[in-house]
GUZATI-59458 format. One record per residue (C-alpha): x, y, z; residue in three letters. Coordinates in steps of 0.1 Angstrom, whole numbers, padded with zeros to 4 digits, always signed. Layout:
N
XYZALA
...
//
This chain:
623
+0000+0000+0000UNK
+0016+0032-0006UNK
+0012+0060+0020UNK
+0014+0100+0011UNK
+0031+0118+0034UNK
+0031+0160+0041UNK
+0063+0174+0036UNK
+0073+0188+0074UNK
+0070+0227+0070UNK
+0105+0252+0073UNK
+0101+0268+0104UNK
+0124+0298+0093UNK
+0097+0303+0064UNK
+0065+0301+0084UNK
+0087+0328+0113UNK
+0091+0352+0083UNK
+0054+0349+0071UNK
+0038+0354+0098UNK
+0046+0389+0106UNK
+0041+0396+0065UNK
+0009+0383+0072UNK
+0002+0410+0104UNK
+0014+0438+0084UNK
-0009+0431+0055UNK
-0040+0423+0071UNK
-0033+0456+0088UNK
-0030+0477+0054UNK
-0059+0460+0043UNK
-0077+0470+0070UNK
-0069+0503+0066UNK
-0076+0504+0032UNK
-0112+0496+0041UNK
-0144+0515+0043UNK
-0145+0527+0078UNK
-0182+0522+0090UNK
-0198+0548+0111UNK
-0230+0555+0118UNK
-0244+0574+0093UNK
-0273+0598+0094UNK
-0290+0573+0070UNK
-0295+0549+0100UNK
-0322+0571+0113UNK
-0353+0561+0109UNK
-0365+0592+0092UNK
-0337+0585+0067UNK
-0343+0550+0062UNK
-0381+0560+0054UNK
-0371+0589+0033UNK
-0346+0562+0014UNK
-0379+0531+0011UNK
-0405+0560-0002UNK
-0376+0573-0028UNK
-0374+0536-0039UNK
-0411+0534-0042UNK
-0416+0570-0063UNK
-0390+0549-0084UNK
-0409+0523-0095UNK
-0387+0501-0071UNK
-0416+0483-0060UNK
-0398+0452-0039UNK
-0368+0472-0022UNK
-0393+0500-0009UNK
-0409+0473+0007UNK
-0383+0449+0021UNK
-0369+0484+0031UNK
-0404+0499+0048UNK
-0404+0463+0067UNK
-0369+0467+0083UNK
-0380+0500+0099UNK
-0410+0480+0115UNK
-0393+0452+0124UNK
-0357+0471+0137UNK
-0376+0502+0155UNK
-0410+0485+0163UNK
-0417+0509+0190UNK
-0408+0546+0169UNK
-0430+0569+0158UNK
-0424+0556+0120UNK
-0430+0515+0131UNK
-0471+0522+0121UNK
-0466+0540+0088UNK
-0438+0517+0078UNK
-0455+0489+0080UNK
-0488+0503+0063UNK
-0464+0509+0037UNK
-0452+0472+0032UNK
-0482+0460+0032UNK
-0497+0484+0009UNK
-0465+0476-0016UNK
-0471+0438-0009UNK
-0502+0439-0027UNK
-0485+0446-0059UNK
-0467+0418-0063UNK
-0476+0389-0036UNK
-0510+0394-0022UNK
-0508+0368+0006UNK
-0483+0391+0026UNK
-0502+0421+0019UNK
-0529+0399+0035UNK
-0508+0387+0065UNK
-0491+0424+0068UNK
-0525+0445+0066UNK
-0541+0422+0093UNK
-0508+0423+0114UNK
-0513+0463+0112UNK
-0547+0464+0120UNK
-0543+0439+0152UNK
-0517+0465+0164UNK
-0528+0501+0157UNK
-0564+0495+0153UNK
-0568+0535+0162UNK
-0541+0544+0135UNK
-0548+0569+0106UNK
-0544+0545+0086UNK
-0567+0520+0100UNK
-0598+0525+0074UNK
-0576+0524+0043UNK
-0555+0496+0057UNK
-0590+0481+0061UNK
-0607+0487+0027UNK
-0573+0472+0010UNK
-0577+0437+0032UNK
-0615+0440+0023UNK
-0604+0443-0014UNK
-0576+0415-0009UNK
-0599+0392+0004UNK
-0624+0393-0027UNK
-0598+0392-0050UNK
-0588+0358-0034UNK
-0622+0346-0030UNK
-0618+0346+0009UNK
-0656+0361+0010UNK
-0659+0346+0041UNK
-0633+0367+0056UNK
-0644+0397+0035UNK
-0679+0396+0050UNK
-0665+0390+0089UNK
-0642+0423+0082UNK
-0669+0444+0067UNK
-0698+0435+0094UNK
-0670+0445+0116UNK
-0661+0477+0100UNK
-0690+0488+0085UNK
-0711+0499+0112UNK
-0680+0521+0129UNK
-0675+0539+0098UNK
-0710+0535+0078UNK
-0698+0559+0045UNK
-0707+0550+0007UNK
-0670+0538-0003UNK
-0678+0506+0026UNK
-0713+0505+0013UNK
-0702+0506-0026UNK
-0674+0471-0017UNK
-0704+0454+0005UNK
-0729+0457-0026UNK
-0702+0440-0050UNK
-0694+0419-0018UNK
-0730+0409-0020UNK
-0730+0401-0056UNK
-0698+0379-0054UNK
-0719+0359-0032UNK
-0749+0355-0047UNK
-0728+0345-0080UNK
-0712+0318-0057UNK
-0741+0304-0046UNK
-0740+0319-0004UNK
-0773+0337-0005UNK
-0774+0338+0033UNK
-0740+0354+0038UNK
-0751+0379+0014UNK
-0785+0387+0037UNK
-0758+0391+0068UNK
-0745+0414+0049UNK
-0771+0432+0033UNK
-0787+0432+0072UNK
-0755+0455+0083UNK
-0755+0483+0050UNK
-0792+0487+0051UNK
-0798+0506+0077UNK
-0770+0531+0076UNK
-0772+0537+0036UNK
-0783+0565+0016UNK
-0811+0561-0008UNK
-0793+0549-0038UNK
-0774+0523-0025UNK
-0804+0512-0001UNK
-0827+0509-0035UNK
-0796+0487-0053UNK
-0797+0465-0017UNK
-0836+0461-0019UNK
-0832+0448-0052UNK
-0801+0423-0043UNK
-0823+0415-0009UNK
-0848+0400-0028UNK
-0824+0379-0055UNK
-0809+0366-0023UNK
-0844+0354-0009UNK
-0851+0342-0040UNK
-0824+0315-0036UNK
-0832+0302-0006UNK
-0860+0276-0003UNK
-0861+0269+0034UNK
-0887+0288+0051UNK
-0875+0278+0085UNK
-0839+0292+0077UNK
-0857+0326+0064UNK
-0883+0322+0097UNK
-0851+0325+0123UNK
-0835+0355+0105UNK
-0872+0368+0110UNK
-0865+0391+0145UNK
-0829+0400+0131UNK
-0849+0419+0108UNK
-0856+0459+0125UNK
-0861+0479+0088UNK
-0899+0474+0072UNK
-0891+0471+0038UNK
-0867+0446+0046UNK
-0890+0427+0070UNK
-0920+0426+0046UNK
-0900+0410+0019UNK
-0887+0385+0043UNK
-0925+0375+0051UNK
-0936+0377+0013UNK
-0906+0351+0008UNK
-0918+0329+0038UNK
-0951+0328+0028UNK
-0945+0317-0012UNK
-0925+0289+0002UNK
-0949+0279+0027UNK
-0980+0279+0002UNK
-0960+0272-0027UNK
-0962+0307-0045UNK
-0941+0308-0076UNK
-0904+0330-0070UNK
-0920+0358-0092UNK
-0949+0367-0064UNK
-0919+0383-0044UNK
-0920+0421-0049UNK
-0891+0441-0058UNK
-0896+0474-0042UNK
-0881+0507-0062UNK
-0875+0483-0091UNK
-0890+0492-0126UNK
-0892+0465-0151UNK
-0872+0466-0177UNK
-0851+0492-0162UNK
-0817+0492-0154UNK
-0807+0512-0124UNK
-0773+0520-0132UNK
-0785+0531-0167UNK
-0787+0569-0177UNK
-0792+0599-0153UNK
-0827+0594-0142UNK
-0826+0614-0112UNK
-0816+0648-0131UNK
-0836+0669-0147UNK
-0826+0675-0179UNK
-0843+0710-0180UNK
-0818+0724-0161UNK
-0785+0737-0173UNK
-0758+0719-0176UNK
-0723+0719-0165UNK
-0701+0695-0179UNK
-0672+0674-0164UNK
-0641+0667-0179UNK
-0613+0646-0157UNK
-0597+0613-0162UNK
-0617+0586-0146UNK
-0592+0559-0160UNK
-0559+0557-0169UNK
-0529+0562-0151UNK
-0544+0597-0133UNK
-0576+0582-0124UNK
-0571+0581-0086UNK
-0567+0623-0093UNK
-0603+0623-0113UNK
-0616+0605-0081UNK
-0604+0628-0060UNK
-0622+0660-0081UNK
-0653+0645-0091UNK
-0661+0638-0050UNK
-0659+0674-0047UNK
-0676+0685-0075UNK
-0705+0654-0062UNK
-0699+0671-0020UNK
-0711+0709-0038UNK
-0740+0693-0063UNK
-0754+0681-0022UNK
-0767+0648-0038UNK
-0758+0631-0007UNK
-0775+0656+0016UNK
-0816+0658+0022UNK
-0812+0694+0014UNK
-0821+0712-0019UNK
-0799+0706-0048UNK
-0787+0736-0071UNK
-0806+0742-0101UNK
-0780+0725-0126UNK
-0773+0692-0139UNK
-0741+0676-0143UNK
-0725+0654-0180UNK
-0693+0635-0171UNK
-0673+0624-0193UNK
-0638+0605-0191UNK
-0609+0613-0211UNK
-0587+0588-0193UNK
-0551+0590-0208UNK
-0563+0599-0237UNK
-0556+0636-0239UNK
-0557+0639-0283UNK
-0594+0630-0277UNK
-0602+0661-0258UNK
-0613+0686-0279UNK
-0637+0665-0293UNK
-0651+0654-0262UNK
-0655+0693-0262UNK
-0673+0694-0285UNK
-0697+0666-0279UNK
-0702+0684-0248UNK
-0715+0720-0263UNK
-0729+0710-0293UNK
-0748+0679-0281UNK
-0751+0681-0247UNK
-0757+0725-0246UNK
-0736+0727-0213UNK
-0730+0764-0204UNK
-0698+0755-0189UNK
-0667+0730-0181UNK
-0655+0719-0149UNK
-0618+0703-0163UNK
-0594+0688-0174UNK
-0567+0682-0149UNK
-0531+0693-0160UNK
-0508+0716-0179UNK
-0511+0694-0213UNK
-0547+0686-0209UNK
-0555+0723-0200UNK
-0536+0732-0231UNK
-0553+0711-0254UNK
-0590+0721-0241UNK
-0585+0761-0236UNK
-0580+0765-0273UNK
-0609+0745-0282UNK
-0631+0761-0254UNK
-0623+0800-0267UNK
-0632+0788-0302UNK
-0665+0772-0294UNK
-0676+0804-0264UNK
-0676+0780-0235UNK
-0661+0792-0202UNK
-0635+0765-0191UNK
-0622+0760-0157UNK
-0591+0737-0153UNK
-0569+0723-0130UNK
-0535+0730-0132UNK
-0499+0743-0111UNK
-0490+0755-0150UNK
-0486+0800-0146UNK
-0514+0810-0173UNK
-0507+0829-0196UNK
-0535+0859-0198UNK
-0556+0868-0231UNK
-0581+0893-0229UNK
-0616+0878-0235UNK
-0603+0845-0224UNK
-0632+0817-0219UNK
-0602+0796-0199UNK
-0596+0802-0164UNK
-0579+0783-0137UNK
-0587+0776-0106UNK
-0559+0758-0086UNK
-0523+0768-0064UNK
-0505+0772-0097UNK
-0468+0778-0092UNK
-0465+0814-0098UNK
-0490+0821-0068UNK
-0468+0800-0048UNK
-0439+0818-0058UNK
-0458+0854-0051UNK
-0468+0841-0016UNK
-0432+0827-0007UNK
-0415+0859-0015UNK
-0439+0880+0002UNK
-0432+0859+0032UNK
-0394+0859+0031UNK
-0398+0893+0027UNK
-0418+0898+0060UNK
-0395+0879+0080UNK
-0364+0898+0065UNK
-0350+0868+0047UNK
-0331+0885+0017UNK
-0305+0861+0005UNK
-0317+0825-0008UNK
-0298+0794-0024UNK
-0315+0778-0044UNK
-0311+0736-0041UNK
-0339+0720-0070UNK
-0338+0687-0091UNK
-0326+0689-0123UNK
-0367+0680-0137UNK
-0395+0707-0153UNK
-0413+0714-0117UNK
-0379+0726-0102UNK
-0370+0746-0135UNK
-0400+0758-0135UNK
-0400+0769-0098UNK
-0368+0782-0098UNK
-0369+0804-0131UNK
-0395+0824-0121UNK
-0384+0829-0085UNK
-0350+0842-0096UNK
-0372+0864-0118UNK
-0396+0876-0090UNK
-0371+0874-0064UNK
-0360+0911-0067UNK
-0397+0930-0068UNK
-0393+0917-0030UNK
-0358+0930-0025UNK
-0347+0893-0022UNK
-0310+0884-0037UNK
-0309+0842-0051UNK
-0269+0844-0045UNK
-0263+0801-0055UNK
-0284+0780-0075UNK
-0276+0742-0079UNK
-0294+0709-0094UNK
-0294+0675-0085UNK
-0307+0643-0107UNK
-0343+0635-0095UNK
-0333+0596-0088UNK
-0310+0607-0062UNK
-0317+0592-0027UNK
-0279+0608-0014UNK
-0277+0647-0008UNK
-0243+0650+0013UNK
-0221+0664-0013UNK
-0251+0691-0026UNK
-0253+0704+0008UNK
-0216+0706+0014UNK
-0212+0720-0019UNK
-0240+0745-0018UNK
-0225+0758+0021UNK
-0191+0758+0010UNK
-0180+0728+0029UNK
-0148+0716+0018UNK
-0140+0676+0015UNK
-0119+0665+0046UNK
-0083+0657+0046UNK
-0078+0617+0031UNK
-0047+0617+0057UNK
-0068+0630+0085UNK
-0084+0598+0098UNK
-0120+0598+0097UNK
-0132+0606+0134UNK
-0117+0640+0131UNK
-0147+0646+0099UNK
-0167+0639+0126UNK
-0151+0666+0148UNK
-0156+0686+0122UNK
-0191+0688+0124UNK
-0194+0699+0153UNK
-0177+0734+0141UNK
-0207+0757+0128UNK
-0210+0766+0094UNK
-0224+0801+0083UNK
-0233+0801+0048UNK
-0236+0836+0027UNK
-0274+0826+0029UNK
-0303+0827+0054UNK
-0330+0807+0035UNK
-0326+0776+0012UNK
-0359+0776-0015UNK
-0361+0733-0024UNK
-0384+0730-0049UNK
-0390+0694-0046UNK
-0412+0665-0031UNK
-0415+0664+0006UNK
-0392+0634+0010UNK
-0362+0646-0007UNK
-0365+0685+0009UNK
-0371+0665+0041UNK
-0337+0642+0037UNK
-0317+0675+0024UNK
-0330+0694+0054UNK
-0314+0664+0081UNK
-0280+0673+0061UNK
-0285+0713+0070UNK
-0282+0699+0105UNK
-0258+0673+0102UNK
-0233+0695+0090UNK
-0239+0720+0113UNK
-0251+0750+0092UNK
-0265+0776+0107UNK
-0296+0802+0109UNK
-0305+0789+0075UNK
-0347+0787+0070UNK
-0363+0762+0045UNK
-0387+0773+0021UNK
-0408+0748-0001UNK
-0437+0748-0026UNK
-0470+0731-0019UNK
-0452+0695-0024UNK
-0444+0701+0014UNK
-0478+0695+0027UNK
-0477+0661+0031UNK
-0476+0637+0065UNK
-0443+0625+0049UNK
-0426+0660+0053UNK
-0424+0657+0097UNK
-0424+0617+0091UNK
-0389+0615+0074UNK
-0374+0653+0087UNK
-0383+0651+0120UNK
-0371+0675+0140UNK
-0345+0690+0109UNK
-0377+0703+0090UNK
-0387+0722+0122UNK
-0396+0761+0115UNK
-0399+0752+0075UNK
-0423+0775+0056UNK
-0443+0763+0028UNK
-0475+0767+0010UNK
-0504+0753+0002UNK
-0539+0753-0020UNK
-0560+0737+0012UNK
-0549+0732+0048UNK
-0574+0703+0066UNK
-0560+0714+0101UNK
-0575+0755+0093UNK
-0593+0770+0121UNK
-0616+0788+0093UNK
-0649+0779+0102UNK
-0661+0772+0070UNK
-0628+0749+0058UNK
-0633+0729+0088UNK
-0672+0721+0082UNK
-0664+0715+0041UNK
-0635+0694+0062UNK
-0660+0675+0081UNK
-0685+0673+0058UNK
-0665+0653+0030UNK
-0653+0630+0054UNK
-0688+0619+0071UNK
-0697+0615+0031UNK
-0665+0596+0019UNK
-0646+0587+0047UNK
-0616+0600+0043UNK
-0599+0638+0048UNK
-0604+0659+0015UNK
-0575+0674-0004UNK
-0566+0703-0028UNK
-0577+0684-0053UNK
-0614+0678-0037UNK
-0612+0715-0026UNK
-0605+0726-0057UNK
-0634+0712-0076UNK
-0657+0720-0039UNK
-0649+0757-0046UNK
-0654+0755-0085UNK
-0685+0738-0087UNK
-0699+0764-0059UNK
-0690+0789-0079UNK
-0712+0780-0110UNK
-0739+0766-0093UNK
-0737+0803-0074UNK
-0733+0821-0108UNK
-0760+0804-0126UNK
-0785+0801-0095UNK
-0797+0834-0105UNK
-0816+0823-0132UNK
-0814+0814-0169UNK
-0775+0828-0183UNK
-0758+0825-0213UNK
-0726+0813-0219UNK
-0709+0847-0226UNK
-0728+0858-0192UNK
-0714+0830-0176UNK
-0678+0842-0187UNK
-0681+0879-0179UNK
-0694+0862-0142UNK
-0664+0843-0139UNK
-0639+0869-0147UNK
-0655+0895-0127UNK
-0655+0873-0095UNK
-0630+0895-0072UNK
-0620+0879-0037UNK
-0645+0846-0034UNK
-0638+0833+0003UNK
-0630+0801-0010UNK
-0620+0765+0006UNK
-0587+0767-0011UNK
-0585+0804-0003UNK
-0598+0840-0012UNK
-0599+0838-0050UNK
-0599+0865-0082UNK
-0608+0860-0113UNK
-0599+0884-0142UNK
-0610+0891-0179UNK
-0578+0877-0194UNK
-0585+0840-0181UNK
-0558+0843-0151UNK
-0566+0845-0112UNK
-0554+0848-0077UNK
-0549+0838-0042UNK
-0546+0841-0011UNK
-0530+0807-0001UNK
-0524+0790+0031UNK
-0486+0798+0048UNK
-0476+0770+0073UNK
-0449+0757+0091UNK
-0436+0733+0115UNK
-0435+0737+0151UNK
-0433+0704+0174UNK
-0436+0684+0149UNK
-0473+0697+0140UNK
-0479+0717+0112UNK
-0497+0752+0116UNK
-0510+0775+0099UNK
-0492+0811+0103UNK
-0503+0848+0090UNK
-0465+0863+0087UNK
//
């Protein structure tokens, strides 16, 4: 047998390569990335960094990123948003976590914000995986907390699932809980499912024991016409359908408007990738028509049409609207390009037009286009006048390199010196960054430390305050990245700096990710929910008992539009040209969104909303 044997080793050799060993795993060491903690450890940071992934179309990594913060910092302010984020991103791409995540969210902030959306998405989950079971044990559960037409819109599809799969006594349970609490449209679509659901049972005794379940009349009396056919043997068709018309279909038409009345028409995408926008706008246009209330409703009648993404299409849509319809006036389109497809098409056919968009109008006398929205030169206006006020005169500018923060920035170097205000740097960044270090350092004049210096003296360095030749920074950006930029103002130390921002601000994510770096920001915006106007806060409360959620610009908006035709034709019968020199003569309408002007050349103003942060609320300020 042969045997292998080591060779012994040189003991001289293995003494010299030892210490050559030492010396390199020392240089190596050196060479490497020194880890520290860096400000993107925060929290703040870390959710500033998952929702920058998400506006980036990086569905996966927001998530996986949104879940860290939950599960790392389960007990910080951010744990309950973060993890309504993951779940909400879950849905896109597995929906049994968004399942498992929405439920885990709900069992442990059930009084959260977030609580009713995180709810509807579970409800929607659950259909969409045919767990109706679990759908109808969440809404029975829900539904009577928060009774609004959104809960009672997903019960009656709810209900139809279920009668399509056979479960017409699961869809009585739930039929039980909407009816009482709904408004008269949806209780007349229930009535009508109520009975198609008794019509499938054939067990009297099963209908008898629901019987004292039963507290509504109309709902009772078509429970005891049902028990009756089955217990004599009646025929399905000798059950009555209350409210329902033979041979008509419900949904079918505009039956409940008179078509006497003038009409306003509606132009906004209700498909397409801007639908959830044309939501938003037609809610408040349907909160000022009062078609949910039991009070009067304005003399007009609204025609809605949906352009979706199909922007080309809109001037004939236009057209269909005054020529075939006769509408005296447009409530729409939502956008700069969409604005500037219909306003030409709305001054050649005489229709007063009012759209939606940040876009600065340019004015034309006799103009049938107006706008009625926080468009960025009224931001700009109100900024400056506010920097002015607090004797802020020298701003850097810091804006991404995109058409908003052109935009922004090109007019308030423009405006900047009717307000004695001086723009002494401006720099850009590319919109995908997530990283703002080396634009703040560069903007403050921070040089780049020593490489010899090791690197706990950079830390030192910090420490040392920096005075810039600036005392306001103007970011003309989303809330998140001003929000991530503003924690580098403090990490670096600089000094008696003040952050001013455009309407993007206003949004929970602005305190959420900058914390207390964003505190004593100034910013504007179109609608402030939080406004101790009396009349904001009932148009405030109002929306939500209807929809069940807080309102936005973009429901103000149309709230404050629609008002103002329904005011402006209320009056009696008016032409369209009437309706125009109405419009344009409009001077200082107290407003949900803010006192507004209209003028003859198709532009307008306003007085916006001016807040800041103080404590980590926002407030409303008059400077």
């Amino acid at each position: 047998m042969e045997h292998t044997m080591s060779k012994p080793v040189n003991r001289r050799v293995a003494g010299f390569m030892l210490p050559v060993v030492i010396v390199l795993s020392l240089v190596l060491a050196a060479c490497a990335p020194t880890l520290r903690e860096a400000p993107e450890q925060d929290p703040h940071l870390l959710y500033g960094q998952a929702t920058s992934l998400k506006n980036a179309g990086q569905i996966e990594n927001a998530h996986r990123l949104y879940l860290r913060i939950w599960e790392r910092y389960p007990n910080h302010e951010l744990a309950p948003e973060s993890l309504y984020q993951a779940a909400t991103l879950a849905s896109r791409f597995n929906q049994a976590r968004a399942i498992d995540l929405h439920a885990t969210f709900l069992r442990t902030f059930p009084h959260n914000m977030h609580a009713e959306d995180s709810s509807l998405q579970l409800f929607v989950l659950y259909r969409e995986q045919s767990l109706y079971e679990e759908a109808a044990t969440l809404l029975i559960r829900r539904y009577p907390l928060r009774p609004t037409l959104q809960w009672a819109e997903l019960g009656i599809s709810l209900v139809r699932q279920q009668l399509l799969s056979g479960r017409p006594l699961k869809a009585l349970d739930v039929i039980t809980v909407l009816y009482p609490s709904a408004d008269t449209e949806p209780r007349e679509t229930l009535v009508g499912l109520w009975s198609e659901a008794l019509l499938q049972v054939d067990n009297a005794g099963v209908l008898m024991e629901r019987r004292d379940e039963i507290i509504d009349r109309t709902l009772s009396e078509l429970l005891l016409a049902r028990i009756e056919a089955l217990e004599h043997g009646a025929p399905p068709a000798d059950v009555p359908v209350p409210g329902i018309v033979p041979g008509l279909d419900p949904g079918a038409g505009e039956p409940g408007q008179d078509q006497s009345l003038p009409a306003i028409g509606v132009l906004l995408p209700l498909s397409g990738r801007w639908q959830p926008v044309g939501d938003k706008t037609l809610r408040g246009i349907q909160l000022a028509s009062q078609v949910f209330t039991s009070t009067q409703t304005p003399p007009v009648r609204y025609v809605i049409r949906d352009y979706g993404d199909d922007e080309p299409s809109l001037p004939l849509i236009v057209e269909e609207l005054v020529r075939q319809e006769q509408v005296v006036a447009i409530v729409g389109p939502i956008g700069e390009k969409a604005s500037e497809i219909t306003c030409g098409s709305a001054q050649d056919l005489g229709i007063p037009m009012v759209t939606f968009t940040q876009a600065q109008h340019r004015g034309m006398e006799g103009s049938y286009c107006f706008r009625n929205f926080v468009s960025v030169d009224i931001q700009v206006k109100t900024l400056l006048q506010v920097a002015s006020l607090m004797n802020r005169r020298s701003f850097a500018i810091l804006r991404p390199d995109d058409h908003f923060g052109a935009v922004f920035t090109e007019l308030f170097t423009e405006m900047a010196p009717l307000y004695g205000i001086e723009v002494v740097r401006s720099m850009t960044y590319s919109p995908q960054r997530v990283d703002f270090k080396e634009q703040v350092k560069s903007l403050a004049g921070i040089e780049d430390p020593d490489p010899a210096v090791p690197q706990t003296q950079e830390d030192k360095r910090r420490s040392v305050p920096v005075t810039p030749d600036f005392d306001a920074l103007l970011i003309p950006d989303t809330a998140i990245n001003a929000a991530m930029i503003a924690s580098y103002i403090t990490y670096y130390n600089i000094l008696d700096v003040r952050l001013f921002g455009p309407s993007l601000w206003d949004s929970q994510d602005f305190i959420r990710v900058g914390g207390r770096h964003v505190e004593d920001a100034v910013f504007v915006s179109g609608f402030f929910l939080e406004s101790q106007i009396g009349f904001v806060q009932d148009f405030a409360d109002s929306f939500y008992y209807t929809f069940g959620y807080p309102p936005s610009v973009w429901e103000a908006s149309a709230y404050d539009t629609a008002v103002i035709l329904q005011n402006l034709i209320d009056g009696g019968p008016v032409t369209r040209a009437q309706l125009r020199e109405g419009i344009a003569s409009l001077k200082d309408y107290p407003g949900i969104t803010g006192a507004t002007s209209f003028f003859s050349d198709g532009t307008s103003d306003k007085v916006i909303f001016v807040l800041t942060v103080r404590g980590s609320q926002v407030l409303e300020i008059q400077p």
